[in-house]
Chimera marker file (.cmm) of the C-alpha trace (Angstrom):
<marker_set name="trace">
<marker id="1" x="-21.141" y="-13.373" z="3.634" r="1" g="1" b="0" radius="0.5"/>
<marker id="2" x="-19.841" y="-16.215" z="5.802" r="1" g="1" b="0" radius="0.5"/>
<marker id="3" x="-19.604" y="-16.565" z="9.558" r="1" g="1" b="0" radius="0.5"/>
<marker id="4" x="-16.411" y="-14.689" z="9.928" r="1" g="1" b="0" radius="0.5"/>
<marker id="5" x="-17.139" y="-12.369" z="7.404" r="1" g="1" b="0" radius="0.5"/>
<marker id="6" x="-15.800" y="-8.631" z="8.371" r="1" g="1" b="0" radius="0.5"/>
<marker id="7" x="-18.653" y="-6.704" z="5.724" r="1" g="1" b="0" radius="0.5"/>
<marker id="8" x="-20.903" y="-7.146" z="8.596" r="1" g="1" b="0" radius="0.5"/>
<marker id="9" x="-19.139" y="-4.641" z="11.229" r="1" g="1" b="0" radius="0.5"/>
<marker id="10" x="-20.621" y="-0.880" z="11.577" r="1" g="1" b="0" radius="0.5"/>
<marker id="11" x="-18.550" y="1.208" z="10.711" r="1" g="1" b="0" radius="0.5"/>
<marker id="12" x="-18.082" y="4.847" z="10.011" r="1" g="1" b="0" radius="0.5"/>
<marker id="13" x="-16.705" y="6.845" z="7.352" r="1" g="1" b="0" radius="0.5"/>
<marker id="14" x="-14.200" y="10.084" z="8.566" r="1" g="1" b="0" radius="0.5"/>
<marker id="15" x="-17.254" y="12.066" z="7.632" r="1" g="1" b="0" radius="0.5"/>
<marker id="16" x="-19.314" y="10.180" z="10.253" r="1" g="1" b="0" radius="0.5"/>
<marker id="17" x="-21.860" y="8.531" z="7.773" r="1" g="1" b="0" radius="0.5"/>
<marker id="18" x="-21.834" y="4.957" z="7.686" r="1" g="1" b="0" radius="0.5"/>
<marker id="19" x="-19.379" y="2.715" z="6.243" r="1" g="1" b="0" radius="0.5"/>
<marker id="20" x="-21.213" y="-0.022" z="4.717" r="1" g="1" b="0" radius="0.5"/>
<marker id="21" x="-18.612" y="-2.379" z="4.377" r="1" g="1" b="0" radius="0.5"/>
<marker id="22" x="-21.552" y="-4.831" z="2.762" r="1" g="1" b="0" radius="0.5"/>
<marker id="23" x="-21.083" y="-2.410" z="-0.280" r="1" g="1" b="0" radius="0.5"/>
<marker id="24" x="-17.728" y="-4.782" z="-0.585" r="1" g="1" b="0" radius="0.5"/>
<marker id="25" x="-18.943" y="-7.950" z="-0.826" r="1" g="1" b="0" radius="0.5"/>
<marker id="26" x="-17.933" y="-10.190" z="-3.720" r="1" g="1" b="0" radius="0.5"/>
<marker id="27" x="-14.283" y="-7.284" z="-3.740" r="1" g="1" b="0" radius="0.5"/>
<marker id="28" x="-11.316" y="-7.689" z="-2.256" r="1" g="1" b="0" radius="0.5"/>
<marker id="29" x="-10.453" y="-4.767" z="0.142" r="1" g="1" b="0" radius="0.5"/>
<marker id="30" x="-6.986" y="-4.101" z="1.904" r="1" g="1" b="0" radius="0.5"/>
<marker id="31" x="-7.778" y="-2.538" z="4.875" r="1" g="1" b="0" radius="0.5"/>
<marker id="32" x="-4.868" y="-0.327" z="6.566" r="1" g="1" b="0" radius="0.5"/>
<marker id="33" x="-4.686" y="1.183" z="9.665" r="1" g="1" b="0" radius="0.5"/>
<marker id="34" x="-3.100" y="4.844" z="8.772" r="1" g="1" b="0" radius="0.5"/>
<marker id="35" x="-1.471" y="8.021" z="10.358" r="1" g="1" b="0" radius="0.5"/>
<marker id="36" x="-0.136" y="10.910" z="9.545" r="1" g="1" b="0" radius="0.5"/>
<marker id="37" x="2.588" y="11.765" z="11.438" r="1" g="1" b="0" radius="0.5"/>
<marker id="38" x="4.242" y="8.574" z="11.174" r="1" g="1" b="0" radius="0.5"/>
<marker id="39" x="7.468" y="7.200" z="9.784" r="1" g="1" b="0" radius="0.5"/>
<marker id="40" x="5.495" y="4.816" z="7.511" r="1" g="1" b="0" radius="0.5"/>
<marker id="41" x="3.087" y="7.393" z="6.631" r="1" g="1" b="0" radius="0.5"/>
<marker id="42" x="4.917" y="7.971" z="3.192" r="1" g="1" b="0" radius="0.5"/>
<marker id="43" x="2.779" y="4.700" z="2.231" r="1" g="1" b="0" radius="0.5"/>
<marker id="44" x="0.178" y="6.166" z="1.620" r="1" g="1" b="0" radius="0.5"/>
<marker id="45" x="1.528" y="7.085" z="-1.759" r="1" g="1" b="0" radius="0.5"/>
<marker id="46" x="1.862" y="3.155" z="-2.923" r="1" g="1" b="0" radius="0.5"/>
<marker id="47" x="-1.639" y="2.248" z="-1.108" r="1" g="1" b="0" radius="0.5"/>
<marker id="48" x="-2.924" y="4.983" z="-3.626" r="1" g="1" b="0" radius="0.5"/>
<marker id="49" x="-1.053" y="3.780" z="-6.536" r="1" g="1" b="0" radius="0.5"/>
<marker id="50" x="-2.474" y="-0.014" z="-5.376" r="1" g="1" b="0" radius="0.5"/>
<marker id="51" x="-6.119" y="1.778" z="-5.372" r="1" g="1" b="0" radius="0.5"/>
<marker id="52" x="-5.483" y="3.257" z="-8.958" r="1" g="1" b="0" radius="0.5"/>
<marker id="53" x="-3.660" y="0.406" z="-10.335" r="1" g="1" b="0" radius="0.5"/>
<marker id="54" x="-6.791" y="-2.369" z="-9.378" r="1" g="1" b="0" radius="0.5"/>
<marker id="55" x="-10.094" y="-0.285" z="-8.852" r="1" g="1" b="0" radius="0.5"/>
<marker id="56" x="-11.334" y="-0.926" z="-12.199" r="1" g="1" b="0" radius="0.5"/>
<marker id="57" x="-10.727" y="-4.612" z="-11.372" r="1" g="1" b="0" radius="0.5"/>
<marker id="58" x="-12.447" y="-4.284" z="-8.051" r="1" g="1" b="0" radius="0.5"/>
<marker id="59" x="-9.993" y="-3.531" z="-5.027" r="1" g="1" b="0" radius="0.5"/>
<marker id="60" x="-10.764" y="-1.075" z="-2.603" r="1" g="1" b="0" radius="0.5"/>
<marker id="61" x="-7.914" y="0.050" z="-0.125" r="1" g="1" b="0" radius="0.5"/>
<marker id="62" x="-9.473" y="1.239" z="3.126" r="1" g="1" b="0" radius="0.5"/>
<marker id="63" x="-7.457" y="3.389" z="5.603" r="1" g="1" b="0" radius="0.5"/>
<marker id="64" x="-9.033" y="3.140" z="8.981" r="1" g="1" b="0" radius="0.5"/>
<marker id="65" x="-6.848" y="6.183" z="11.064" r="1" g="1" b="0" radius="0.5"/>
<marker id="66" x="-5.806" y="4.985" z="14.690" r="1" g="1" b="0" radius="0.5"/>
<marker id="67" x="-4.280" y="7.080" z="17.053" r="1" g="1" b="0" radius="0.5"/>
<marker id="68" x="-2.991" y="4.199" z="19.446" r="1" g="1" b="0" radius="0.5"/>
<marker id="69" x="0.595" y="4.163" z="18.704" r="1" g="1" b="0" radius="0.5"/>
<marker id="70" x="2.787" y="7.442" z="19.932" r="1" g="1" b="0" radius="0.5"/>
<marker id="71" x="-0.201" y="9.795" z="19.445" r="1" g="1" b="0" radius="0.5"/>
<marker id="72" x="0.906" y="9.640" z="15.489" r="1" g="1" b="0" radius="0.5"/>
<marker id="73" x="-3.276" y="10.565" z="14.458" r="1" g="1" b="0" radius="0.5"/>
<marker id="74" x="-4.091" y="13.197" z="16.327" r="1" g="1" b="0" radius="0.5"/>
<marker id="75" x="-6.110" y="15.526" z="13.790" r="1" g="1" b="0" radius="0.5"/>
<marker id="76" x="-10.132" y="16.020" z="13.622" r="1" g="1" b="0" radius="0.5"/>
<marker id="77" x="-11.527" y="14.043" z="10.472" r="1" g="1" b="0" radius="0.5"/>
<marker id="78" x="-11.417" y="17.446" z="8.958" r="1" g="1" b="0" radius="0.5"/>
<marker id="79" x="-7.364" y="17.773" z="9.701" r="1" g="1" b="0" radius="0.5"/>
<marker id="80" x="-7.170" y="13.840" z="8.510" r="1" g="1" b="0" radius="0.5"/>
<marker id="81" x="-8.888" y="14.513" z="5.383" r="1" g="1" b="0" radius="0.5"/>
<marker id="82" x="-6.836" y="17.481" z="4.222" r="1" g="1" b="0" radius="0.5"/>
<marker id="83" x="-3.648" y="15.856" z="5.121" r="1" g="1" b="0" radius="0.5"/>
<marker id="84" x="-4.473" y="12.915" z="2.873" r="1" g="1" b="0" radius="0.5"/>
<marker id="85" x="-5.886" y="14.650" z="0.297" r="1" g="1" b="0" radius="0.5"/>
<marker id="86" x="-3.683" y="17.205" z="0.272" r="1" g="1" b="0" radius="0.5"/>
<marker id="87" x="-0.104" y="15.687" z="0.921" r="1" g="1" b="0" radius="0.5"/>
<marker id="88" x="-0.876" y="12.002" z="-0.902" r="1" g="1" b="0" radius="0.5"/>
<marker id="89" x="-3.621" y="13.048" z="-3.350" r="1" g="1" b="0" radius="0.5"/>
<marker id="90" x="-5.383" y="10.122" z="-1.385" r="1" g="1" b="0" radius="0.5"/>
<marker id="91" x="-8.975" y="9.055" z="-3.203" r="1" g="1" b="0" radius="0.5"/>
<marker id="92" x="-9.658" y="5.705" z="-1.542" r="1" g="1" b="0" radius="0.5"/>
<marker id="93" x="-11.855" y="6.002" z="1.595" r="1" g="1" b="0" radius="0.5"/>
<marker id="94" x="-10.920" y="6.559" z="4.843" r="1" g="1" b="0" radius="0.5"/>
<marker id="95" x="-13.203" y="5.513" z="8.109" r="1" g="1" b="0" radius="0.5"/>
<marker id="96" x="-13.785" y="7.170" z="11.676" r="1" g="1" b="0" radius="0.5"/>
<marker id="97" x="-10.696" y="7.057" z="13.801" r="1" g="1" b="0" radius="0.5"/>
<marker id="98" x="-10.974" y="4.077" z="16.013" r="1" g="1" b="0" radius="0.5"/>
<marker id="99" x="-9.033" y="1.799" z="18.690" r="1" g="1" b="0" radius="0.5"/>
<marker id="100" x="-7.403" y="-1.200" z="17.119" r="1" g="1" b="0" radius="0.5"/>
<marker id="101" x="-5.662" y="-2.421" z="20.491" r="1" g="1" b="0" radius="0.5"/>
<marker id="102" x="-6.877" y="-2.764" z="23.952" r="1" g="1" b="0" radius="0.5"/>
<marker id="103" x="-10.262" y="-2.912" z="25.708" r="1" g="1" b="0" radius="0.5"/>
<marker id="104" x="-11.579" y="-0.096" z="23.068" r="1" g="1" b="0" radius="0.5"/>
<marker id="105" x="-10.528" y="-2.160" z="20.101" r="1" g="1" b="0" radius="0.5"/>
<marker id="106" x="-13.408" y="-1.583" z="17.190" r="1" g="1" b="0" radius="0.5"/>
<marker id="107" x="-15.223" y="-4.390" z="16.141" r="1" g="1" b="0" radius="0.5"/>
<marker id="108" x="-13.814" y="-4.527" z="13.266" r="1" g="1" b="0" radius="0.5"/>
<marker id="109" x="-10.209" y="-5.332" z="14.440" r="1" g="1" b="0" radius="0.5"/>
<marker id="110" x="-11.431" y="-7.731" z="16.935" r="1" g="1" b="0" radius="0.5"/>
<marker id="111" x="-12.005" y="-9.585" z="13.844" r="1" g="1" b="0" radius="0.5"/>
<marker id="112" x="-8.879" y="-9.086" z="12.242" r="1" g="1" b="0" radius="0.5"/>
<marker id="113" x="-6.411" y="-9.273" z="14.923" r="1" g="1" b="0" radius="0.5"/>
<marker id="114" x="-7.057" y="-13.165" z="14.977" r="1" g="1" b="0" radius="0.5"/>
<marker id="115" x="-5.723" y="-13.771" z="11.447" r="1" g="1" b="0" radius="0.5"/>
<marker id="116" x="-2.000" y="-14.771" z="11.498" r="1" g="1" b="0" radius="0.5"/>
<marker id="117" x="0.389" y="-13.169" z="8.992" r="1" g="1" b="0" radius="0.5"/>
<marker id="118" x="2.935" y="-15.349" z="7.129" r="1" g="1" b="0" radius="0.5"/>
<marker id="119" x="5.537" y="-14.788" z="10.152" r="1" g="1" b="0" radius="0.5"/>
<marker id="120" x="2.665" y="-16.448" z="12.137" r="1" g="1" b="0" radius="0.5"/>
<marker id="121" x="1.733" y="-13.184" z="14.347" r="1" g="1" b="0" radius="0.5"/>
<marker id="122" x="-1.833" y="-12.810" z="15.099" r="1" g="1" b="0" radius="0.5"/>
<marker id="123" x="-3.492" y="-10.506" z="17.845" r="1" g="1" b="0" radius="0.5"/>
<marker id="124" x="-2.158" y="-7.146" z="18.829" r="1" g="1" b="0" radius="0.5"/>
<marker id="125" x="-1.640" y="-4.840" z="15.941" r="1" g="1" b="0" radius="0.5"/>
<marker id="126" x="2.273" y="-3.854" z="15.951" r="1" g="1" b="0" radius="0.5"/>
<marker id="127" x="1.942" y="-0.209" z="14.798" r="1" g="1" b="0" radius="0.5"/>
<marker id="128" x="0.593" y="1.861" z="12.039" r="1" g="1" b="0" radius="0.5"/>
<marker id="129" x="0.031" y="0.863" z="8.391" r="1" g="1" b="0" radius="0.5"/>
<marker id="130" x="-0.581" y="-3.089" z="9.550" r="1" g="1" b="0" radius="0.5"/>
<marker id="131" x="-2.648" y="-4.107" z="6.188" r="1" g="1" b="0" radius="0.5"/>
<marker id="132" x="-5.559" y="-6.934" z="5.714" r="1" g="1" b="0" radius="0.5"/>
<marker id="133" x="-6.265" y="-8.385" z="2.458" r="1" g="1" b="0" radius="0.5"/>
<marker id="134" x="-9.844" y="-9.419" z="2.873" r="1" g="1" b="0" radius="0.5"/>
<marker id="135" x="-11.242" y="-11.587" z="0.052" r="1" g="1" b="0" radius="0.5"/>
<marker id="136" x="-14.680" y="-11.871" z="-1.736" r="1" g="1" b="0" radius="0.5"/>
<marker id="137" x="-16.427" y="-13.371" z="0.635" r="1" g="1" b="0" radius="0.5"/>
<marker id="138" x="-15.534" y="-10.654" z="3.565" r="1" g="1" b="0" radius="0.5"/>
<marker id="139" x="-13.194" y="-12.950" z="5.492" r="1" g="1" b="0" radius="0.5"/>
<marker id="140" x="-9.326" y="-12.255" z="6.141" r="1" g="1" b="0" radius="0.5"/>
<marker id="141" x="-7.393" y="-13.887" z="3.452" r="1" g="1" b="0" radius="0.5"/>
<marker id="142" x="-3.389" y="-12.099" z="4.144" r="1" g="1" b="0" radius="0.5"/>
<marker id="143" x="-2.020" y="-9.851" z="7.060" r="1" g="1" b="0" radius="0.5"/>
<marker id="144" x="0.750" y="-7.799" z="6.489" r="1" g="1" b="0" radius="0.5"/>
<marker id="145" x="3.205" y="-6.212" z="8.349" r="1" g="1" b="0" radius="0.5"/>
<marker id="146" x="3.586" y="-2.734" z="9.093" r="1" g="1" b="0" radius="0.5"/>
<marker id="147" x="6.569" y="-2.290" z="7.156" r="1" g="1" b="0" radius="0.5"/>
<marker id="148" x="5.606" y="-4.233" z="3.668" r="1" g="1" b="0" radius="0.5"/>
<marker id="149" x="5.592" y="-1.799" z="1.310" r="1" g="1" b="0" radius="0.5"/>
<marker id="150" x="1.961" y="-1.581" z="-0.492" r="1" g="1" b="0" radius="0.5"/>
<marker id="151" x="3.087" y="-1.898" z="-3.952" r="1" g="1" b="0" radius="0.5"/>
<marker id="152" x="5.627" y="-4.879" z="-2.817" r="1" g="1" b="0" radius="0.5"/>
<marker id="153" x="5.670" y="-8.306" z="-4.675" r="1" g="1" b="0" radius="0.5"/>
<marker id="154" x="3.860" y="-10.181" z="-1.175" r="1" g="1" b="0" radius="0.5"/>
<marker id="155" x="1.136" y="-8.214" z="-1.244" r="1" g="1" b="0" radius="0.5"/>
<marker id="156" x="0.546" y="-7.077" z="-5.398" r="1" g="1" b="0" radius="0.5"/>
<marker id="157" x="0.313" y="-10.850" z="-5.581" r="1" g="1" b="0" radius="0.5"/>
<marker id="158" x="-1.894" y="-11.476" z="-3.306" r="1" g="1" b="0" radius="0.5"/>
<marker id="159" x="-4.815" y="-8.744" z="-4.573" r="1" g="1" b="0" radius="0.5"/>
<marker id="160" x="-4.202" y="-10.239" z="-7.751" r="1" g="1" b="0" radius="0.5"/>
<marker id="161" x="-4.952" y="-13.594" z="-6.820" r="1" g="1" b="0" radius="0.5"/>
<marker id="162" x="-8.067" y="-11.983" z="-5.546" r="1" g="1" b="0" radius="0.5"/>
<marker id="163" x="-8.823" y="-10.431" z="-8.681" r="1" g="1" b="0" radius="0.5"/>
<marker id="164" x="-8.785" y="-13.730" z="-10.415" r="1" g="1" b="0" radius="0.5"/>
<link id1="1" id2="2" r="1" g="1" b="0" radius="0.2"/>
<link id1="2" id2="3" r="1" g="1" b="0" radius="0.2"/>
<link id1="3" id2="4" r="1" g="1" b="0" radius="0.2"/>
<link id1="4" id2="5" r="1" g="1" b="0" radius="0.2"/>
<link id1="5" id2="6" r="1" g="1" b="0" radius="0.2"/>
<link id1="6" id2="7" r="1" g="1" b="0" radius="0.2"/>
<link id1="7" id2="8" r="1" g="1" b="0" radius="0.2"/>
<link id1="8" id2="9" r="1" g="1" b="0" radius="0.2"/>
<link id1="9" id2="10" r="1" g="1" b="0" radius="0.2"/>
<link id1="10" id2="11" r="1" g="1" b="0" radius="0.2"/>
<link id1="11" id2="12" r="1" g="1" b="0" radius="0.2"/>
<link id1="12" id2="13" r="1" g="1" b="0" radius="0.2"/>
<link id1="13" id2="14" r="1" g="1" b="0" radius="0.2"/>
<link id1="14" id2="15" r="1" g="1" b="0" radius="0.2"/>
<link id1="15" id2="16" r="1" g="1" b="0" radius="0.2"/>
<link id1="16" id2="17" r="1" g="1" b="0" radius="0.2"/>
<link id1="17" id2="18" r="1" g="1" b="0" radius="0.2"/>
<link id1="18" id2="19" r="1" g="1" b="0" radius="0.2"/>
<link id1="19" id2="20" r="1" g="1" b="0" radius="0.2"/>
<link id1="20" id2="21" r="1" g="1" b="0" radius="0.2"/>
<link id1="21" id2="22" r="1" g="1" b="0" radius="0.2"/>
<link id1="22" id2="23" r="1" g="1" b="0" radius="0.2"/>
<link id1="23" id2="24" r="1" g="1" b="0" radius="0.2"/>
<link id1="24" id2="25" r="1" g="1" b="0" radius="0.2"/>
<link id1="25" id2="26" r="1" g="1" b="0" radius="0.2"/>
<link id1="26" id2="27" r="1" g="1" b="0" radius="0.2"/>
<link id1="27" id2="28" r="1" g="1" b="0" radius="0.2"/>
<link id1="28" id2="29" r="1" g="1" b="0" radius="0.2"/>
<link id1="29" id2="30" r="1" g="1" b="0" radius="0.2"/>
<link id1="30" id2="31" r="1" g="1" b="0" radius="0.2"/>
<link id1="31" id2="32" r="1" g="1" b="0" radius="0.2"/>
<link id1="32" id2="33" r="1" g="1" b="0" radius="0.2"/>
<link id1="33" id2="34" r="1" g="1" b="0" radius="0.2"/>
<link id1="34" id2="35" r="1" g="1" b="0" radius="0.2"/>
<link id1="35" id2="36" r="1" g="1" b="0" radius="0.2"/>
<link id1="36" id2="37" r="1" g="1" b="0" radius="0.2"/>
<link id1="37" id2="38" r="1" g="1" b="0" radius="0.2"/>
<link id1="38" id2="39" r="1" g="1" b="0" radius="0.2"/>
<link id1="39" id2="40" r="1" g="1" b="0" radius="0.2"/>
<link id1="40" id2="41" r="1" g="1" b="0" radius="0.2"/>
<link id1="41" id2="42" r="1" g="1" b="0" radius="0.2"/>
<link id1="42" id2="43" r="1" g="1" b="0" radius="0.2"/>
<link id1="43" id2="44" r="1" g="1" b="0" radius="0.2"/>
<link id1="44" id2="45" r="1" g="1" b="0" radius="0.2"/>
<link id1="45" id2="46" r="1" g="1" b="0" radius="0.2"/>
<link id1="46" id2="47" r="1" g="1" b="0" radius="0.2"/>
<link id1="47" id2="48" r="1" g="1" b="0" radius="0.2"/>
<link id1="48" id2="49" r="1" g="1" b="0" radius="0.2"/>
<link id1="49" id2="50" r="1" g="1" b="0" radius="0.2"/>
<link id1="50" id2="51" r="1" g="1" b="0" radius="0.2"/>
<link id1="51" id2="52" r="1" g="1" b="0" radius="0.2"/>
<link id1="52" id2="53" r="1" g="1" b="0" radius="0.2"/>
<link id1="53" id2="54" r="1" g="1" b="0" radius="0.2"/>
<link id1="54" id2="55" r="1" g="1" b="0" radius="0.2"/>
<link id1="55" id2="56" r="1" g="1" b="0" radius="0.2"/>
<link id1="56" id2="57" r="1" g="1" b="0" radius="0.2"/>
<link id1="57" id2="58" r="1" g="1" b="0" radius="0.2"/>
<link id1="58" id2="59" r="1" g="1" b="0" radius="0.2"/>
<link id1="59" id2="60" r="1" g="1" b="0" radius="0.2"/>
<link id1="60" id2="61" r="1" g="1" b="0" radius="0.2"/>
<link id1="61" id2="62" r="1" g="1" b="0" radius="0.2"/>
<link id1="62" id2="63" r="1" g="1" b="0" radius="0.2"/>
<link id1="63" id2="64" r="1" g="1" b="0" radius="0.2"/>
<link id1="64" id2="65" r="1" g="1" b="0" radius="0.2"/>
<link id1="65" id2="66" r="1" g="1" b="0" radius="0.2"/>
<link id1="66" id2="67" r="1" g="1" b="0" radius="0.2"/>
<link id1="67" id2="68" r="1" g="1" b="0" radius="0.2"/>
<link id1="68" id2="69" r="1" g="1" b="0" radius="0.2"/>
<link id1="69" id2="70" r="1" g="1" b="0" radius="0.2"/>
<link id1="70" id2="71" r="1" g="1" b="0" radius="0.2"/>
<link id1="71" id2="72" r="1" g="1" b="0" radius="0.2"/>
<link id1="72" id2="73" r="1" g="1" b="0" radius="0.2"/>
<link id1="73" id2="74" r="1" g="1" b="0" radius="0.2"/>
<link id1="74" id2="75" r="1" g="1" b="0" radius="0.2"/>
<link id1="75" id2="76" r="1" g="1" b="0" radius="0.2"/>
<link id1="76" id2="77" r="1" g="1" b="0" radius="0.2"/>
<link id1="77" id2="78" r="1" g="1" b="0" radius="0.2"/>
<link id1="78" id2="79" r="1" g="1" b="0" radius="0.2"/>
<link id1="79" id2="80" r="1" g="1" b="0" radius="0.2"/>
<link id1="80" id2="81" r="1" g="1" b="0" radius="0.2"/>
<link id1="81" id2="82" r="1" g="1" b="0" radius="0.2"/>
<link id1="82" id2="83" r="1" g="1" b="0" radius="0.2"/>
<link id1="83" id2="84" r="1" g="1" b="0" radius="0.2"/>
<link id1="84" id2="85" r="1" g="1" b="0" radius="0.2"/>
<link id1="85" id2="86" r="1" g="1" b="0" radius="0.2"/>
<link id1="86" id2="87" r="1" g="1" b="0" radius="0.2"/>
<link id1="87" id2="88" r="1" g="1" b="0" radius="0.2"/>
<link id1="88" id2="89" r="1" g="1" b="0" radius="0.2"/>
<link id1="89" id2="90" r="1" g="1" b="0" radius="0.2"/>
<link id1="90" id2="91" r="1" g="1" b="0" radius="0.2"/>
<link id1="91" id2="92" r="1" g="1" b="0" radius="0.2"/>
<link id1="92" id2="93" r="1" g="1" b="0" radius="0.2"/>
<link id1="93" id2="94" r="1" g="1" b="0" radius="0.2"/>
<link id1="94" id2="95" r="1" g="1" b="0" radius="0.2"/>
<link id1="95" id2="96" r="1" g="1" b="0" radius="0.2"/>
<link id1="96" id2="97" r="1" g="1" b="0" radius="0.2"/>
<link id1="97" id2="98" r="1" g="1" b="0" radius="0.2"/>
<link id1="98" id2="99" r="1" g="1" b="0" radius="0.2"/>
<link id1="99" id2="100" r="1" g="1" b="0" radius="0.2"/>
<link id1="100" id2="101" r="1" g="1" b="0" radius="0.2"/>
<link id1="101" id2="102" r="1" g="1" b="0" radius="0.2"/>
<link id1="102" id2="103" r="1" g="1" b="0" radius="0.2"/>
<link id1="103" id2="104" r="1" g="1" b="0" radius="0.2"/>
<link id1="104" id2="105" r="1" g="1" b="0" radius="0.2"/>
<link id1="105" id2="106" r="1" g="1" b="0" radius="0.2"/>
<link id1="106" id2="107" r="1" g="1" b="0" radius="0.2"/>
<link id1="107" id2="108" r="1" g="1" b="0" radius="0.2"/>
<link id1="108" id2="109" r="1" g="1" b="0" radius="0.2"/>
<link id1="109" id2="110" r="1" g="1" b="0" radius="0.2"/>
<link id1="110" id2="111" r="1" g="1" b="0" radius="0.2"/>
<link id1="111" id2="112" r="1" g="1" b="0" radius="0.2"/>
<link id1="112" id2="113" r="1" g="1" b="0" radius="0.2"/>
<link id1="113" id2="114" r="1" g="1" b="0" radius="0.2"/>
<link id1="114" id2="115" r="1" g="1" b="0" radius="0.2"/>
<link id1="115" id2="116" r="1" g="1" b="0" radius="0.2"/>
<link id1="116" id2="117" r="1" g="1" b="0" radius="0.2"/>
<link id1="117" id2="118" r="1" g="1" b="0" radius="0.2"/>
<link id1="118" id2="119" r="1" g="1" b="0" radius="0.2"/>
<link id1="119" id2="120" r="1" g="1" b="0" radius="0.2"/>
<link id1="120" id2="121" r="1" g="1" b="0" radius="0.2"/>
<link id1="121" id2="122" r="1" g="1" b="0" radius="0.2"/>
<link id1="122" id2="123" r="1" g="1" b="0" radius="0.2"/>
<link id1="123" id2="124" r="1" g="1" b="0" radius="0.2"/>
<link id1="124" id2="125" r="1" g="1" b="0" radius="0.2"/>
<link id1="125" id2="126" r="1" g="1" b="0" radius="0.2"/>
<link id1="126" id2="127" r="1" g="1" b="0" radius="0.2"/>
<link id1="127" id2="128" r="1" g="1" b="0" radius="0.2"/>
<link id1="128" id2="129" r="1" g="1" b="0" radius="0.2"/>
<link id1="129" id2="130" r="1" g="1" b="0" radius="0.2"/>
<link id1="130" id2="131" r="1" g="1" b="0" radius="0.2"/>
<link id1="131" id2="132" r="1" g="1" b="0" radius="0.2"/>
<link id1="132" id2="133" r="1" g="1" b="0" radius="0.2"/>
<link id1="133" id2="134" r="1" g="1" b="0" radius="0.2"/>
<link id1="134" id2="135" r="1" g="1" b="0" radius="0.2"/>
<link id1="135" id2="136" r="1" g="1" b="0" radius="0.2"/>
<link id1="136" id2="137" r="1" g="1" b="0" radius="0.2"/>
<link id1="137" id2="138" r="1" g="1" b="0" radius="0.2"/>
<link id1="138" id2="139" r="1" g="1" b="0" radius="0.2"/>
<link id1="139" id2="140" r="1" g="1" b="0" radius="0.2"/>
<link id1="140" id2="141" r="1" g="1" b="0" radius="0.2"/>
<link id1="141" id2="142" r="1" g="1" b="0" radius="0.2"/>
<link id1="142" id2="143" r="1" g="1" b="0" radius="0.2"/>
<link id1="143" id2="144" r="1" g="1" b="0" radius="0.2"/>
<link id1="144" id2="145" r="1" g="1" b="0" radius="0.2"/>
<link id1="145" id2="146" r="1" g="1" b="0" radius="0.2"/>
<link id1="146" id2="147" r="1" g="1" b="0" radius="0.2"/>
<link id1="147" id2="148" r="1" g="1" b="0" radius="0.2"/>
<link id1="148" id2="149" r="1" g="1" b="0" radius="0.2"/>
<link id1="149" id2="150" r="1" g="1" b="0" radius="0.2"/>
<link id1="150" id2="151" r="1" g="1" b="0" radius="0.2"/>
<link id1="151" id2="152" r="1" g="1" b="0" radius="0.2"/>
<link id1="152" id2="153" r="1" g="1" b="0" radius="0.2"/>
<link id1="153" id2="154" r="1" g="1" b="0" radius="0.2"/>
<link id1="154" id2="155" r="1" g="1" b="0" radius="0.2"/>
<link id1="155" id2="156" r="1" g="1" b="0" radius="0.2"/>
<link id1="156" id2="157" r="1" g="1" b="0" radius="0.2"/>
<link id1="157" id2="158" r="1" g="1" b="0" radius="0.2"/>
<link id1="158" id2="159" r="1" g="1" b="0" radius="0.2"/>
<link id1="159" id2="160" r="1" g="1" b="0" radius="0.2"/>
<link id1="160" id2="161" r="1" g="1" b="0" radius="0.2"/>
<link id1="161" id2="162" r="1" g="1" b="0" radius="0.2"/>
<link id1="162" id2="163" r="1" g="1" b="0" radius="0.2"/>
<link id1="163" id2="164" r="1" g="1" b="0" radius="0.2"/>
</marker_set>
């Protein structure tokens, strides 16, 4: 792992074990930050599709809930993981509910937020369902925009490119 490598941040998963994002080394991972009672929250059907479409080939999508923008993930892990399950048939893994903005911002997104996406934004996450495509080595390769679909051309290319 390299120097800005994001594999090295504790982390939880939505059960409250730990993450292990090392377990992703050498794997691309798109990490998401979700909610369920948002207008984007229908993505979660192509961020599955991504999972089952490139898992065999290594690509682990990683929803990381956030209740920061208009209250939109306010369940218990419990509530979180019926929803997903439930409503989106979701089987990639989702971590604790963190703070991806502000003076609580996780680790984790501290990293992130200073990758640029092709518009050139960097810092602040805009709202739910921002996604980063982090590459073999654990470091921030594309940022997407809340509103790029998961299964859209920008990004499909991108984890393939990944994939090798």
């Amino acid at each position: 792992m390299t120097a800005h490598s994001v594999l090295d941040v504790d982390l939880h998963s939505l059960d409250g074990t730990p993450a292990d994002l090392a377990q992703y080394a050498g794997r691309p991972v798109l990490i998401v930050n979700v909610a369920s009672k948002c207008g984007l929250t229908p993505q979660y059907t192509g961020l599955e599709r991504l999972q089952q479409r490139y898992a065999e080939r290594g690509l682990t999508v990683l929803g990381v809930p956030c209740n920061q923008f208009a209250g939109q993930e306010p369940g218990s892990a419990e509530e979180i993981a019926e929803f997903c399950s439930a409503t989106y048939g979701v089987t990639f893994p989702l971590t604790e509910k963190i703070d991806v903005n502000g003076e609580s911002r996780h680790p984790l997104y501290a990293r992130l937020t200073g990758f640029a996406d092709a518009e050139g934004h960097s810092g602040d996450i805009r709202w739910n369902f921002e996604k980063f495509l982090i590459g073999r080595d654990g470091t921030v390769v594309a940022r997407f925009a809340p509103q790029t679909d998961p299964e859209s051309d920008e990004i499909t290319t991108a984890v393939e490119a990944q994939l090798g």
